[in-house]
N, C-alpha and C positions, 0 to 999 in steps of 0.2 A: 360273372366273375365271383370267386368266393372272397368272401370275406377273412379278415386277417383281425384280431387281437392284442391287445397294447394290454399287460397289467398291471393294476398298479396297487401297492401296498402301501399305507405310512410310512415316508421316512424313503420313499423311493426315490433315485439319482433324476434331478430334473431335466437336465439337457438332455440326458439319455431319452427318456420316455418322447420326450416334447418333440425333439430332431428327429425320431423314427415317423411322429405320427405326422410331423409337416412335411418326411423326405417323401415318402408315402403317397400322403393326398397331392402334393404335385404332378405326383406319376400318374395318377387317375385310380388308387388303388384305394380299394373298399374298405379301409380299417378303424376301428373306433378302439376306446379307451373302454378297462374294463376296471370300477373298483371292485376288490374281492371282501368288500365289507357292506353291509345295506346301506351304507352310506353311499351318495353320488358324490361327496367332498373329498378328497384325501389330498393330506398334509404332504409336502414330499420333505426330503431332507436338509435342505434349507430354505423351509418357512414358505414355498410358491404351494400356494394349495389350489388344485386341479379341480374342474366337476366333470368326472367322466362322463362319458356319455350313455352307459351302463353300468347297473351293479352284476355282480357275477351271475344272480337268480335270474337276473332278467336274461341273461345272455342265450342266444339257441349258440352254439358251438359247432355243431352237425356239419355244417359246409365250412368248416373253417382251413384255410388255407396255410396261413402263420399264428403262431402262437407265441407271444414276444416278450420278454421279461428283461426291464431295466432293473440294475442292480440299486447301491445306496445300502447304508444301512444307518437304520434297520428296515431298510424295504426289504433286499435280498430275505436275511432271516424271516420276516410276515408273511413273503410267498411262499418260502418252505417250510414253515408252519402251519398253510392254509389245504388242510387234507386235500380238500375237492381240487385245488388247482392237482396238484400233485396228482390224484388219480386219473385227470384229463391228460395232464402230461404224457403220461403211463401208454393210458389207449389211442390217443391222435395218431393220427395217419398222414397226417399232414408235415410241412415243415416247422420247425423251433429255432426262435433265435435268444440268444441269452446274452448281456454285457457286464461287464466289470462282477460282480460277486455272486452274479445269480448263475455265472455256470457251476461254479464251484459250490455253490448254498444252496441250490435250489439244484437243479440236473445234474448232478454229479450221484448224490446220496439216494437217489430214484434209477440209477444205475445206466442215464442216457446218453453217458460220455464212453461208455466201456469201450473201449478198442478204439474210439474216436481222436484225430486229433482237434485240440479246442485250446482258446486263449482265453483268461481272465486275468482278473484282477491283480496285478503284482503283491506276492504274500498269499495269497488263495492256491497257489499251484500245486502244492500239497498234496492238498486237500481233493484236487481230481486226480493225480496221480493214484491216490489212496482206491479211488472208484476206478480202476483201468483207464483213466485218459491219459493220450499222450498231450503231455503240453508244449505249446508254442510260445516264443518271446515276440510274438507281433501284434499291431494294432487289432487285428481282422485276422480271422480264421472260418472260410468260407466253402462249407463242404454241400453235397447236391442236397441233402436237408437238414441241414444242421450250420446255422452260423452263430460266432463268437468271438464277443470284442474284449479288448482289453478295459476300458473305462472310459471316462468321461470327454478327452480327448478323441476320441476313437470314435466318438457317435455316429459324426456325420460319414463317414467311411461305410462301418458299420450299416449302417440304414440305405445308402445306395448300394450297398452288397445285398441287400433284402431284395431291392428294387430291381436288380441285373439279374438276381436269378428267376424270379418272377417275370420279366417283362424286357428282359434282355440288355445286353450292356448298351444297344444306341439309346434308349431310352432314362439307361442308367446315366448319362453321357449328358446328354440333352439337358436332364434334371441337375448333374451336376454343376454344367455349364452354367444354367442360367443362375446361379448359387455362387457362381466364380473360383468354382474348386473342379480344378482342372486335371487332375489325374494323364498321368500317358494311356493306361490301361484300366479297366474296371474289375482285372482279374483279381481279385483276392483269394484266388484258390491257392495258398501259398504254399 
């Protein structure tokens, strides 16, 4: 199974980052945490500091499946200041998922919203509009590689969207269930 990507910058949304990598490994899915500083410490946005379980140099990327960026700021702005994330971004083949400010801050101004439709952060919409996105006013915006959440509220949603398209909705299902978040449908293809 490929491996998947959590990154994280100072100042990053901590429910965000934390919900994706615990909906994840419940699923049985390969994902670790990447700091994009040499640091294995990072600070998030209110005060929980993480030790990823990679810095970015260490990371092989090559088989990577998801590539996932929790918003916050100033996380959102540190990843789209972080060249090398941004030119991985660029070349991946793989799927991206982005929440609350990092579609708009980070994959918008990299041009990987153009023609797409995507949800962020209320007040950010703008700002993808500005890059060719169309935008949506919902939690979850869940395309065949490409998903996007609106914020902090929206994680756990968010993150079993990751998980349904990867590994399918009974599984997304299952995970949710035992979570106690019971959805009728796992479709977020809205």
């Amino acid at each position: 199974m490929s491996k998947s990507y959590v990154f994280l910058a100072e100042g990053f949304e901590e429910i965000e980052a934390i919900t994706v990598v615990d909906v994840m490994r419940r699923a049985g899915m390969d994902v670790k945490t990447v700091s994009i500083t040499d640091r294995r410490e990072v600070a998030g946005a209110h005060g929980v500091t993480i030790s990823a379980d990679l810095t970015f140099k260490q990371a092989d990327f090559s088989d990577s499946e998801w590539l996932i960026l929790p918003g916050g700021m100033p996380g959102a702005t540190n990843l789209a200041s972080f060249e090398a994330l941004g030119e991985l971004l660029k070349i991946h083949k793989g799927k991206i998922a982005a929440i609350c400010a990092s579609p708009a801050v980070v994959l918008a101004p990299l041009g990987l919203l153009d023609g797409k439709e995507a949800t962020c952060y209320p007040g950010f919409e703008k700002d993808c509009v500005a890059h060719g996105a169309k935008t949506r006013d919902v939690p979850v915006m869940a395309l065949e590689r490409l998903i996007t959440g609106n914020g902090p509220s929206a994680s756990l949603r968010f993150a079993l969207a990751i998980v349904a398209n990867s590994m399918g909705d009974s599984v997304a299902q299952q995970v949710g269930g035992g979570m106690l978040f019971f959805p009728k449908t796992m479709n977020f293809y809205f």
